[in-house]
N, C-alpha and C positions, 0 to 999 in steps of 0.2 A: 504494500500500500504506500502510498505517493501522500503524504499529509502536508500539504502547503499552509504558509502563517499567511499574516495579513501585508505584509511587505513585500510577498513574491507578488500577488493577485493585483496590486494596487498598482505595479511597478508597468505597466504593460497595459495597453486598450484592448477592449475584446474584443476587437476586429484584429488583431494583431497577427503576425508570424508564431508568436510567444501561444499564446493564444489557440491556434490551428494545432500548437504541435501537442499542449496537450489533449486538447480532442481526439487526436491523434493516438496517443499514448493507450487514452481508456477507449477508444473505439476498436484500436486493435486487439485488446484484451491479454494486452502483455502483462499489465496491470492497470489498479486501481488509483481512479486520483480524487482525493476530497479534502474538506476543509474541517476542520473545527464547527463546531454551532457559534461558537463564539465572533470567528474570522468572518461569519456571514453575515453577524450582526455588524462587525466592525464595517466592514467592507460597505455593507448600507447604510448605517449612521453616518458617512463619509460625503456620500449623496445628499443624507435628506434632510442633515443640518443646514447646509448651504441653500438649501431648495427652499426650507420654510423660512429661515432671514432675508431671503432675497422676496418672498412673497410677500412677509410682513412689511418693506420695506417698497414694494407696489403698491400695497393696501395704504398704506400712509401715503405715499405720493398721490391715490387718486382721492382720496379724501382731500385731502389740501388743494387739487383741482376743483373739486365740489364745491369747495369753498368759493374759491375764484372766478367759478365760471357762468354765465347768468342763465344757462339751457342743462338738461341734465344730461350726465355724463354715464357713459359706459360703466360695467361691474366686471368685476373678476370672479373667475368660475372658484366655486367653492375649493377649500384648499382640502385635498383627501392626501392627508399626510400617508394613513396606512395603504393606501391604493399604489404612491408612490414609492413606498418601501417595500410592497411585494412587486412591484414591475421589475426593480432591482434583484429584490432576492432569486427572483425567475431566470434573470440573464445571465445569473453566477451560478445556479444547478444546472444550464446547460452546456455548462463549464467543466463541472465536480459534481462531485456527491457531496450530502453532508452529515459527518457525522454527530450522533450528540454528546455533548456536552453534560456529563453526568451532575446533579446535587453534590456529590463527594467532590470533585473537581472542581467545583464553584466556591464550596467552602472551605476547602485547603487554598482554592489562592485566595480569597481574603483573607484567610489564617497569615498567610507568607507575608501579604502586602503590610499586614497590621506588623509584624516584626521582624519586616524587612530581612525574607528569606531570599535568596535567588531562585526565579528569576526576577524578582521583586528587587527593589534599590529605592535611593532616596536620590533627589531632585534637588535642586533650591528654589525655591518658593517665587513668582514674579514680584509678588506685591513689598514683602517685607524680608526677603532674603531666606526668612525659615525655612529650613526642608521637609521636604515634603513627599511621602510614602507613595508608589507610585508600582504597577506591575501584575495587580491581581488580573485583570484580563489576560497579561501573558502567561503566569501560571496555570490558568485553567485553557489556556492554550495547548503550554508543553505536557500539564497533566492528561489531558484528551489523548494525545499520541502515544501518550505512555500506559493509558488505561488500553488504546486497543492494542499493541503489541504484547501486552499481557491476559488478553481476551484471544487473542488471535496466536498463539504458538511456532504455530506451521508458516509463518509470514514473517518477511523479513520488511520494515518498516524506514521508509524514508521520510523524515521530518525536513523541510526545506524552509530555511528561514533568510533572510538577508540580516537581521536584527541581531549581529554577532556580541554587540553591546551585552545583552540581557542573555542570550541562549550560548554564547560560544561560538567556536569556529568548528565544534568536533573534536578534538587533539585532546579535551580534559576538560571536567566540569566540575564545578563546586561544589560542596554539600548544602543542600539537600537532593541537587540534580542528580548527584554520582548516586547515594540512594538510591534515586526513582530507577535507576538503569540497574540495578543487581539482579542476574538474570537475566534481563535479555541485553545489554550491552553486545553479544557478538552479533544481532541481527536488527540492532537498534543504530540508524545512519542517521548522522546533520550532513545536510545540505546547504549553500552558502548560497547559491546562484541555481537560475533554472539554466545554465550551460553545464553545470554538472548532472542534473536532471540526461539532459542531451544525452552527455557521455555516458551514461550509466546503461541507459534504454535503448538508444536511438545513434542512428548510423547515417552520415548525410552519402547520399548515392545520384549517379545520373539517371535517367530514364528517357527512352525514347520515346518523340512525341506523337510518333504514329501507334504509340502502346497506350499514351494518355486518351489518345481523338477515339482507338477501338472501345477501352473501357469506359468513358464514357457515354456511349451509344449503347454499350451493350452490358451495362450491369444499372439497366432500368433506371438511367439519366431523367431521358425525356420524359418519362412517365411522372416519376418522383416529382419533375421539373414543374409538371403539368400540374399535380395535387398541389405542389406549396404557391405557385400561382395562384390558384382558387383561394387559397387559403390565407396568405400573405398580403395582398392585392388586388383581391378582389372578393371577398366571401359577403358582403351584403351588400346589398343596395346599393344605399346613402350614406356610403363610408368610405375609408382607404381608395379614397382618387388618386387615379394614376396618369401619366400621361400617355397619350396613343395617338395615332396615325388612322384617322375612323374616315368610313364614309355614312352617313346617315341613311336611316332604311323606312320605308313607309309602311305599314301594316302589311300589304303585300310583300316585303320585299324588295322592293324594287330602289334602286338608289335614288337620292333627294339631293346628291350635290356631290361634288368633286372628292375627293381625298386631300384632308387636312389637319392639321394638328387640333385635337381636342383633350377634354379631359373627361376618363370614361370613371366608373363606379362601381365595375365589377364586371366577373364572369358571367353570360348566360349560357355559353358554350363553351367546350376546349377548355384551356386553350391549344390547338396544334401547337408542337414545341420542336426546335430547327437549333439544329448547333453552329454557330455561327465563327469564333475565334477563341481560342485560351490563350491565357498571359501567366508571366510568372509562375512558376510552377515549381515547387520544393517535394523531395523524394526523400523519404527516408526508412532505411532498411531497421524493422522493427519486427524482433525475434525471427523469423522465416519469410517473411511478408515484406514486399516494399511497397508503403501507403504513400499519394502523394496527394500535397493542397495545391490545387490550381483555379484561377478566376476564371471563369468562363461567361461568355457574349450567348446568351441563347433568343433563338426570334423567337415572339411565341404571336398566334395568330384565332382571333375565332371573332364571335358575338359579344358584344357589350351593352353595358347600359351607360346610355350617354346622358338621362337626363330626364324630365320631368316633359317639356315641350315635344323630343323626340328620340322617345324611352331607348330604339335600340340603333345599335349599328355596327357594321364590318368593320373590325379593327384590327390596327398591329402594333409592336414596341418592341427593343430592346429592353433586355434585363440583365446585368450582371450580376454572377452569383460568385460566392467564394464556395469550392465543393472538397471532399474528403474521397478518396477512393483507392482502390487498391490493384496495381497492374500484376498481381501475383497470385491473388485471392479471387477468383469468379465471382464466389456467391455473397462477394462481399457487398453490401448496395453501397448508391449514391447515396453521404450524406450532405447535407447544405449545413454550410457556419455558418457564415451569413453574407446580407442580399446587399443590393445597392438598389437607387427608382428607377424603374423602367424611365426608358424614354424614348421620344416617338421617332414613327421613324422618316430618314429621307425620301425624295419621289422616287431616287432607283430604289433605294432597298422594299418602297411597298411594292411595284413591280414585278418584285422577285419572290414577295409573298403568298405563297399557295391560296389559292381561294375558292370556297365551296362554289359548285354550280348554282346558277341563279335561278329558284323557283320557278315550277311550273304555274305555284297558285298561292293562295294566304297559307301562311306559314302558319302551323301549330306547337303547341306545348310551350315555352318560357317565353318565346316571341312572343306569340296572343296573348297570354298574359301579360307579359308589359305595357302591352298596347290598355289594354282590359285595366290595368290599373293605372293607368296615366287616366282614362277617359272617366274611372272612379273619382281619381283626386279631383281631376278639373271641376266635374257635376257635385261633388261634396262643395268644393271653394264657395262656386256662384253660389249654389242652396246657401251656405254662410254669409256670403254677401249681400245678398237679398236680404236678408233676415237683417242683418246689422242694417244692413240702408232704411230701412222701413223704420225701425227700433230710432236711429237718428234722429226719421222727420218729425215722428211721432212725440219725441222730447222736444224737437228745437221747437215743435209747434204750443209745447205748455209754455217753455221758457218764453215765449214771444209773447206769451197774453199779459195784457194789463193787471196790475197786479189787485187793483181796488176792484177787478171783475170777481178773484177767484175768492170765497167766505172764507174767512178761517174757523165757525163756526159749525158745529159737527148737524148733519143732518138727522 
């Protein structure tokens, strides 16, 4: 097991090389890579401090607009701090695993932190110089790693930390550390860098790119490609706009205008997926296996929903994707790290577009339904409008009478 602190995780974007390789690492199943309960907390308190001082300090700017300004002003969407801090904890489990973080290891590091055990230490204080006790989070860090290597026997256990201050380089550790390790010290590793991570696991190698273009065709690219499109960019409605290259369609079918850049709102078909260019491409020979992350250009082509006025239309985009794959491993699938926006496309590249035969007659199934609920919303709107317009005349016509006309006395 691979146990990273909060200084490896922090040190790197997750879009990164760092990043792919451990994906990498736990996709191949050479081993396991997770964090602490603690590290996930750390790693999201990191975000959602900044996030809420920076909100509160919108909220007080548009208040003091309010003030200033003689028309009323715009509102800020409610602040869902915990909505925010699981959008984060989501992006780091598909990172890692995570393990927990026992009661015992909670209150042994504040036990250390209170008397200043290692990895716990003392500080000086900002305000008045005093020192100041400082650490229990990294105890119940190092404790976590130390409880699963003594849960786990048969596993040889890599702690990777950059934080050599408090954990060490490896070479010797202090008491109470040298303790925690009696036992398993021969299969209990610190890590200082995730290049040692590399060297331990991972072997950098060439591969040929006519071996990258075949498995990515043929270990269910496009298909894979095709679901997380639906799902990434297109899975409702009136959501996740993307950009495309549409031509607009009329209830029949039939085109309503040229080919142009628009902005669509999802899937109603497809979408067809077209491998287009990879770039960049990193191989590394990992146990038996050489897995490689490469970016790849996919066209993807089908139906969309373009909008309210003219619900559907023939469309196309690029998408670049970062993907994980394995030129050794058949049944290995495509996985997606992650994506980049679609964007629309040129007038050669829609040309080059595959494009369904153009109806014989009015199209059925998610077509007529769009249509079908476009021609709902409109007839809902007007019914509303009507009602409001009537509802108007009907006040402005009180407000308008004289006021000595109407009794205040009850009938």
């Amino acid at each position: 097991m691979i146990i990273l602190d909060t200084s490896i995780l922090r040190s790197f974007a997750l879009d990164s090389v760092s990043t792919d390789l451990l994906r990498t690492i736990r996709t191949s199943g050479v081993d396991r890579v997770g964090v602490p309960w603690v590290v996930l907390e750390e790693l999201t308190a990191q975000r959602a401090v900044p996030y809420r001082e920076r909100y509160e300090k919108a909220r007080a700017a548009l208040q003091n607009l309010r003030k200033a300004a003689p028309w009323p002003q715009g509102s800020l969407v409610p602040l869902d701090l915990e909505g925010f801090q699981e959008h984060w904890r989501e992006k780091y489990r598909t990172i890692v695993e995570v393990l927990p973080t026992s009661e015992e290891a909670l209150r042994e590091g504040m036990q250390r932190e209170m008397n200043v055990l290692p990895p716990c230490r003392f500080i000086e204080g900002k305000e008045n110089g005093s020192p100041v006790k400082i650490g229990a989070r990294d105890a119940a860090i190092w404790l976590t790693a130390v409880e699963y290597a003594r849960k786990h026997p048969d596993e040889s256990v890599y702690f990777v930390s950059k934080n050599t201050r408090d954990f060490g380089d490896g070479t010797s550790f202090p008491f109470p550390m040298d303790e925690d390790l009696k036992g398993i010290k021969d299969r209990f590793h610190l890590l200082t860098s995730l290049s040692e991570v590399v060297q331990q696991f991972a072997e950098s190698t060439d591969v040929d790119n006519e071996a990258v273009a075949s498995t990515l065709m043929q270990s269910g690219g496009p298909s894979a490609v095709a679901v997380a499109a639906r799902n990434r960019i297109g899975n409702r409605r009136y959501s996740n706009a993307f950009e495309v290259t549409a031509v607009p369609l009329d209830r029949h079918g039939a085109a309503m205008a040229a080919p142009a850049p628009d902005t669509a709102y999802g899937w109603v078909s497809g979408p067809t997926v077209q491998l287009v260019s990879f770039r960049d491409t990193k191989a590394h020979q990992i146990g038996e296996h050489v897995w490689c992350t490469t970016s790849v250009r996919w066209r993807l082509g089908g139906l969309v929903f373009l909008g309210e006025d003219v619900p559907m239309g023939r469309a196309g985009c690029d998408w670049e994707t970062r993907v994980l794959i394995s030129t050794s491993q058949s049944e290995a699938p495509l996985t997606i790290l992650h994506t980049k926006s679609p964007v629309a496309l040129t007038a050669e590249d829609w040309e080059r577009l595959p494009h369904p035969p153009p109806p014989d007659g009015p199209l059925d199934g998610p077509f007529t339904f769009g249509w079908e609920q476009r021609d709902r919303e409109h007839a809902a709107f007007w019914h509303t409008r009507v009602r409001v317009e009537d509802f108007l005349k009907q006040a402005s016509s009180q407000w308008t009478q004289d006021p000595r006309s109407v009794s205040d006395e009850p009938e």
